[in-house]
C-alpha atoms as a printed R data frame, in Angstrom:
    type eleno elety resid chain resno       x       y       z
1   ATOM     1    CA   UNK     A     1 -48.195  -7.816  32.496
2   ATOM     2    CA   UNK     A     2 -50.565  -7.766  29.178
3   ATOM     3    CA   UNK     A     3 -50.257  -9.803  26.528
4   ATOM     4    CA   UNK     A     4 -49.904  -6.851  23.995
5   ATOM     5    CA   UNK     A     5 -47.570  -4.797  26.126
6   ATOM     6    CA   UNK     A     6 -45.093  -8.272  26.002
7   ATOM     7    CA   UNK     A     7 -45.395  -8.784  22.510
8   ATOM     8    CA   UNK     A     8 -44.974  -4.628  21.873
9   ATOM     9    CA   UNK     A     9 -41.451  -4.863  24.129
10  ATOM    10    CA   UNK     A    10 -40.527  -8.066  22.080
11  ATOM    11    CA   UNK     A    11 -41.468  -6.636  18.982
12  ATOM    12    CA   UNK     A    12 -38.910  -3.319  20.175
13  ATOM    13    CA   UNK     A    13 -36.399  -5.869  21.303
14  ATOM    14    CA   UNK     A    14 -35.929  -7.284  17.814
15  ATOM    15    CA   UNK     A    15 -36.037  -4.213  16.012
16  ATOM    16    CA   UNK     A    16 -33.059  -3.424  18.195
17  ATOM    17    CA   UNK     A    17 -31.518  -6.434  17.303
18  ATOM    18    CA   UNK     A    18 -32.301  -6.409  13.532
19  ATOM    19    CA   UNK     A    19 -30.472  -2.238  13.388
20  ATOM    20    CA   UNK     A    20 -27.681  -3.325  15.317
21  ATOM    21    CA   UNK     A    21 -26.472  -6.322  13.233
22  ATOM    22    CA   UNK     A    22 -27.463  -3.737   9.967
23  ATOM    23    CA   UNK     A    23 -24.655  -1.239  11.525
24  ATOM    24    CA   UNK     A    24 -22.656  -4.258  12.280
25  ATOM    25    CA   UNK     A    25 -22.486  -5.481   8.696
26  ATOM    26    CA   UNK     A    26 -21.723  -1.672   7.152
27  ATOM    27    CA   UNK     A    27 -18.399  -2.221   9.285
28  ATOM    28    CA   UNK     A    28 -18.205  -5.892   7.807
29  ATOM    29    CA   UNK     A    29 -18.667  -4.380   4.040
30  ATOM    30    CA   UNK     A    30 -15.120  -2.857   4.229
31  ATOM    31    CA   UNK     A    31 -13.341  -6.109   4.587
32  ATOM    32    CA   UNK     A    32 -15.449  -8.324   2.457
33  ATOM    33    CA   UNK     A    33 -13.892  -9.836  -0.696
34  ATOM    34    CA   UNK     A    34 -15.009 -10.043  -4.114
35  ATOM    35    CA   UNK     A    35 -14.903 -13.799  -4.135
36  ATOM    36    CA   UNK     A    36 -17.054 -14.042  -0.978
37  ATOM    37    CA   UNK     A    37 -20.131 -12.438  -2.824
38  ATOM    38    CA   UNK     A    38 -22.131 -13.671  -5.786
39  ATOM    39    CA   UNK     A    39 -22.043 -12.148  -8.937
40  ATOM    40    CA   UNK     A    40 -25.197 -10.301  -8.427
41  ATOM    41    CA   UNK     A    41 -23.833  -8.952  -4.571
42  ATOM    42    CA   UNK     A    42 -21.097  -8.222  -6.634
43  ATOM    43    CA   UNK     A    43 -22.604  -5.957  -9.216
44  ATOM    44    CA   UNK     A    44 -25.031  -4.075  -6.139
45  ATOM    45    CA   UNK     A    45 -21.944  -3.674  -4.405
46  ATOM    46    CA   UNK     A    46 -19.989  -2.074  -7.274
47  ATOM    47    CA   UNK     A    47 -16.711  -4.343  -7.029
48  ATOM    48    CA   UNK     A    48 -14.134  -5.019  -9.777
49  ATOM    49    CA   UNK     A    49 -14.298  -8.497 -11.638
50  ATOM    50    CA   UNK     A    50 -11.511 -10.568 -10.602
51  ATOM    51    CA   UNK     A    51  -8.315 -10.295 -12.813
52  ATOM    52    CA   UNK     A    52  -8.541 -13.036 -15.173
53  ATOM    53    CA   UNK     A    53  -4.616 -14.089 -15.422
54  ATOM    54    CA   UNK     A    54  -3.392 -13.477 -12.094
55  ATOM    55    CA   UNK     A    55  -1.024 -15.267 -12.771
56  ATOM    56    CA   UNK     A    56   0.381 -12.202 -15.018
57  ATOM    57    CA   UNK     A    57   0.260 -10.177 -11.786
58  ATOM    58    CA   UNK     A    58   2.250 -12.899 -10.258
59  ATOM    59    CA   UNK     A    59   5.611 -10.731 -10.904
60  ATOM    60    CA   UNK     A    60   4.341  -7.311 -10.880
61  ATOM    61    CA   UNK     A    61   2.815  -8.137  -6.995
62  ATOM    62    CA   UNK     A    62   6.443  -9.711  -5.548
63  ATOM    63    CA   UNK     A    63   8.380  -6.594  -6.803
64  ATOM    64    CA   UNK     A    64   6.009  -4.578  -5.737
65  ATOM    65    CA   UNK     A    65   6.069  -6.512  -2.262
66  ATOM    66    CA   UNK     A    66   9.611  -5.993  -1.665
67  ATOM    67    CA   UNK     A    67   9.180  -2.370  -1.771
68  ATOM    68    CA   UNK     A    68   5.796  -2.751   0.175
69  ATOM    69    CA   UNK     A    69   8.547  -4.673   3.010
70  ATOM    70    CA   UNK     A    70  11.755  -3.218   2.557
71  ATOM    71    CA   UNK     A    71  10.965   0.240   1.284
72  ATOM    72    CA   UNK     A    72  11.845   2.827   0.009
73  ATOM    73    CA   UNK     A    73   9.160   4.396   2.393
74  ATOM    74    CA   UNK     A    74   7.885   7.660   1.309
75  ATOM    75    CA   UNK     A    75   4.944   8.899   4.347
76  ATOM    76    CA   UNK     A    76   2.701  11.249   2.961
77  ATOM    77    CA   UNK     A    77  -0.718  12.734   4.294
78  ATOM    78    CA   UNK     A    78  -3.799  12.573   1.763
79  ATOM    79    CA   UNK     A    79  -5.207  15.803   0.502
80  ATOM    80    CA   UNK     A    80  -8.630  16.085   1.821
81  ATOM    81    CA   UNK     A    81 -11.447  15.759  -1.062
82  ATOM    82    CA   UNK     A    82 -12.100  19.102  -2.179
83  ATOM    83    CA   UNK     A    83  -8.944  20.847  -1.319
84  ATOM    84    CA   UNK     A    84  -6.265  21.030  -3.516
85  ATOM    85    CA   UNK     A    85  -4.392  18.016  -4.505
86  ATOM    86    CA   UNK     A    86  -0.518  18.614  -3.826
87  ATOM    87    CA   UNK     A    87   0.704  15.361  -2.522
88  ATOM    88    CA   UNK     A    88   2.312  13.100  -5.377
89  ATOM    89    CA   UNK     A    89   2.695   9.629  -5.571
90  ATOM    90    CA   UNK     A    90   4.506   9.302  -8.973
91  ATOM    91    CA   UNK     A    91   7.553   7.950  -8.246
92  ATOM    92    CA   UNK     A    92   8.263   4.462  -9.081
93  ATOM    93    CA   UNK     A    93   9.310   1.619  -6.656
94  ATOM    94    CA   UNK     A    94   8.153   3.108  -4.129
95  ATOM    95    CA   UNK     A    95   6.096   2.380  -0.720
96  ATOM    96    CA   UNK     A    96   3.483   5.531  -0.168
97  ATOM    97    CA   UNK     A    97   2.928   4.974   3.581
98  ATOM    98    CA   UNK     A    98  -0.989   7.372   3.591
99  ATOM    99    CA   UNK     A    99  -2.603   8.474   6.175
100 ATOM   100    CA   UNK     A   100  -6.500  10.002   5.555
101 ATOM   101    CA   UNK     A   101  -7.899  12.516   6.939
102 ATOM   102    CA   UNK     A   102 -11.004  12.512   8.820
103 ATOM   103    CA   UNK     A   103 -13.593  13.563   6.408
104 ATOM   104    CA   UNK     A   104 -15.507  16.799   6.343
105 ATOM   105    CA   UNK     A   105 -18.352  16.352   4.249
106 ATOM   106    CA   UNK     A   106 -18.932  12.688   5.618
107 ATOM   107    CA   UNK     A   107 -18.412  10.095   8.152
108 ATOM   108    CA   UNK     A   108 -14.734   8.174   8.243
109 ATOM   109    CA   UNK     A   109 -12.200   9.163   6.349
110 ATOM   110    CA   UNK     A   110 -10.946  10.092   2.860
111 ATOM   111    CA   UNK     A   111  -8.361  11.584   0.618
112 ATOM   112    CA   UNK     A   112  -6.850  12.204  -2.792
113 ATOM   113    CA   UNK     A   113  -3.101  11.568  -4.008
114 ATOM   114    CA   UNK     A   114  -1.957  12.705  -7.573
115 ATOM   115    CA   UNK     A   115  -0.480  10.059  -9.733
116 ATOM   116    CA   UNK     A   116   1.222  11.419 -13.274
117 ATOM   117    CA   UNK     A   117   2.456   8.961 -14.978
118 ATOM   118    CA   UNK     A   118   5.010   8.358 -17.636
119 ATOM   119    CA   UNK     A   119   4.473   6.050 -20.032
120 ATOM   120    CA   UNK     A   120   1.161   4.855 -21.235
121 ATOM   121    CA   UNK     A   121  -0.441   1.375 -20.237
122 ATOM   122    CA   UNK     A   122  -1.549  -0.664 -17.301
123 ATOM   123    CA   UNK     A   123  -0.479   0.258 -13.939
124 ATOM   124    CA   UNK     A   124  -1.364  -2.010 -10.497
125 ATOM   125    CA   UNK     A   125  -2.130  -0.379  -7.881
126 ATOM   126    CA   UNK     A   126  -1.048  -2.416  -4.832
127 ATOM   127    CA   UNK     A   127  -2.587  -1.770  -1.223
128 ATOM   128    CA   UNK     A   128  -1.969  -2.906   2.369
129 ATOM   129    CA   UNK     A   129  -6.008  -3.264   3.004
130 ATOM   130    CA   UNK     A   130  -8.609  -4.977   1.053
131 ATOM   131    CA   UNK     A   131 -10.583  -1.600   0.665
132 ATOM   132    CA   UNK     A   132  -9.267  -0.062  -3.038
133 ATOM   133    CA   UNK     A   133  -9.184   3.486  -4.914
134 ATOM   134    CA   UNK     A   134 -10.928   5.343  -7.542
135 ATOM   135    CA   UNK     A   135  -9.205   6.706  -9.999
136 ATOM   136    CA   UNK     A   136  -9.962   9.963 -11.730
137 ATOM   137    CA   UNK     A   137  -8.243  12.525 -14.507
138 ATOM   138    CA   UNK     A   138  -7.211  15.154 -12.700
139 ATOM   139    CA   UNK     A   139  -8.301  18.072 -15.528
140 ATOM   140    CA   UNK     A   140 -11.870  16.710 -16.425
141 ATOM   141    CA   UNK     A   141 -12.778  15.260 -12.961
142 ATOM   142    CA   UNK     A   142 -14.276  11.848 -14.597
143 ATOM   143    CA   UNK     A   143 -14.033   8.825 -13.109
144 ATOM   144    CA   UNK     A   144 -11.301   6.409 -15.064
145 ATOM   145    CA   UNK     A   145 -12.569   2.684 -15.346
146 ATOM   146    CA   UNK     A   146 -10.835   0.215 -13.602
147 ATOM   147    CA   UNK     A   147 -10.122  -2.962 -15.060
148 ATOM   148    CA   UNK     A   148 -10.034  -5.682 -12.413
149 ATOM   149    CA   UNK     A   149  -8.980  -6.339  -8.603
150 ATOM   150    CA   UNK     A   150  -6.745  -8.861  -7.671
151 ATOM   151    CA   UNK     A   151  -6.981 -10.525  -3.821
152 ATOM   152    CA   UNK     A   152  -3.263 -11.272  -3.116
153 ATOM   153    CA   UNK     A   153  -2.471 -14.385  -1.615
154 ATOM   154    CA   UNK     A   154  -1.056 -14.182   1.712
155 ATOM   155    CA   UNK     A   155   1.664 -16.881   0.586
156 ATOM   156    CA   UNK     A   156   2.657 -14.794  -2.084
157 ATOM   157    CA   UNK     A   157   2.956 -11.254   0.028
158 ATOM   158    CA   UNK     A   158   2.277 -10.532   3.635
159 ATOM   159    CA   UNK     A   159   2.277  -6.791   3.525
160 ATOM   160    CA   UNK     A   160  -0.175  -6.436   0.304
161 ATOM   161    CA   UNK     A   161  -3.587  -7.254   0.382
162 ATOM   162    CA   UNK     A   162  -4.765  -5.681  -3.227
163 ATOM   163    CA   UNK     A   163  -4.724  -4.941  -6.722
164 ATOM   164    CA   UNK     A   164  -6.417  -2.681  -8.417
165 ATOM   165    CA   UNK     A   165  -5.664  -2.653 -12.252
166 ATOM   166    CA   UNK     A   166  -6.565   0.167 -14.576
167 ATOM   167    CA   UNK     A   167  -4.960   1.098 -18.124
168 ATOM   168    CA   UNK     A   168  -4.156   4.700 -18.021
169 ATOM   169    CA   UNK     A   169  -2.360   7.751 -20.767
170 ATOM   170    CA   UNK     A   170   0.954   8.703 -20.022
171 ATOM   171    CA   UNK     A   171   1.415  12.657 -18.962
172 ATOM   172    CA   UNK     A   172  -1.984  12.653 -17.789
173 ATOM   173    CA   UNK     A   173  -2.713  13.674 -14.200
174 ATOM   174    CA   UNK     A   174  -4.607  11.523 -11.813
175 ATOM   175    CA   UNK     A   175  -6.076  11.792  -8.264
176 ATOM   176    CA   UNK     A   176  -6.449   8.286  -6.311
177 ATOM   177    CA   UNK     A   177  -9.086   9.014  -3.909
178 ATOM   178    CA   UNK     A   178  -9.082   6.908  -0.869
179 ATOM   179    CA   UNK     A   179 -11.625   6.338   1.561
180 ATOM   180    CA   UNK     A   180 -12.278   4.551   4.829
181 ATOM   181    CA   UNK     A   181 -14.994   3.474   7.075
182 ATOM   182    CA   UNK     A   182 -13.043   1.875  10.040
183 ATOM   183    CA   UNK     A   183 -10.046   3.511  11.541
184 ATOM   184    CA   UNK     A   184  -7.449   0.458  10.848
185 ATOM   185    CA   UNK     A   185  -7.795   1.111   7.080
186 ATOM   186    CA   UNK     A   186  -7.419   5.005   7.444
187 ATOM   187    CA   UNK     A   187  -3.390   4.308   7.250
188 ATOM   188    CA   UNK     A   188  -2.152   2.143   4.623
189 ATOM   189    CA   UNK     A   189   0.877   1.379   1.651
190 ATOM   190    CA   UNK     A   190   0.625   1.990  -1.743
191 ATOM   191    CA   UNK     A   191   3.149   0.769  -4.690
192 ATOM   192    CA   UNK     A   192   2.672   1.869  -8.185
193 ATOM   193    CA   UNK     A   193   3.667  -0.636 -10.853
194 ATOM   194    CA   UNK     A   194   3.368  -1.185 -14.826
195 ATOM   195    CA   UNK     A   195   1.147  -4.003 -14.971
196 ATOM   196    CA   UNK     A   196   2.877  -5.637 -17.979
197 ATOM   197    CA   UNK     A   197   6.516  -4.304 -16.901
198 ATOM   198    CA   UNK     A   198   9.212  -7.238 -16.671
199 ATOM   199    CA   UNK     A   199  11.117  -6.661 -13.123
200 ATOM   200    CA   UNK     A   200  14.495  -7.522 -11.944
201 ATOM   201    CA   UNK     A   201  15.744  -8.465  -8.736
């Protein structure tokens, strides 16, 4: 065999290598947490700053996990982005078992819910999977700033992995848009809480 031809069919065989472990870590990206990457990976990869007093989230996330483990379950099916957005998830104390649907205009799969509500503030949003939401005003279309994201412990709830916190006007529409690369996180829970809201057994 020549020399070059060998060193042409190594060269290939790395390439190979080098594309497969880039697809590989795409998959990887939808798992990773915030506290795994620097704060410049951090800022490329467009995550939320960590909450800075989780410990103010401590209360909001074991309501919210009760629901998230004992219901009540509400199972509801995503509105596809760019269709209209019918499926509410407004009510309070409540577990929002989603499913996505596969997505049309890309690979994996995404989806909208409408959130409206009732009082003005900070809300949590609470998730079964590490991957979060975006959040945005349901008249204007603009994207609403999120505050911070919150890892939950797995001591403190089993069944949520997520926080997302963002301060938003009451009576104001908004559409949570979802989205998935890997199957396993195309069906998740969802419970809405007041951030700052004192809870009762």
């Amino acid at each position: 065999m020549k020399p070059q031809s060998l060193f042409q069919k190594s060269l290939l065989a790395t390439s190979v290598a080098l594309l497969l472990t880039g697809c590989g870590t795409t998959a990887a990206e939808e798992e990773v947490t915030q506290s795994e990457l620097s704060t410049d990976e951090s800022a490329l990869l467009g995550l939320l700053p960590s909450c800075e007093e989780p410990e103010e989230l401590a209360e909001v996330v074991e309501h919210a996990c009760i629901h998230a483990e004992l219901g009540p379950f509400e199972p509801v099916t995503a509105a596809a982005l760019g269709a209209p957005v019918l499926v509410d998830a407004s009510t309070p104390h409540t577990a929002y078992n989603i499913t996505l649907p596969s997505s049309a205009t890309s690979w994996g799969w995404a989806g909208r819910v409408s959130f409206l509500p009732d009082e003005s503030g900070e809300f949590a949003f609470l998730l079964s999977r590490h991957r979060g939401l975006r959040i945005y005003d349901a008249a204007t279309g603009l994207e609403v700033a999120r505050e911070c994201r919150y890892q939950v412990p797995t001591e403190v709830c089993g069944a949520l992995k997520t926080a997302i916190v963002a301060d938003l006007e009451a009576d104001t529409e908004y559409h949570l848009e979802f989205r998935s690369i890997l199957s396993r996180n195309a069906a998740f829970s969802l419970v809405i809480e007041e951030a700052a809201h004192h809870h009762e057994e």
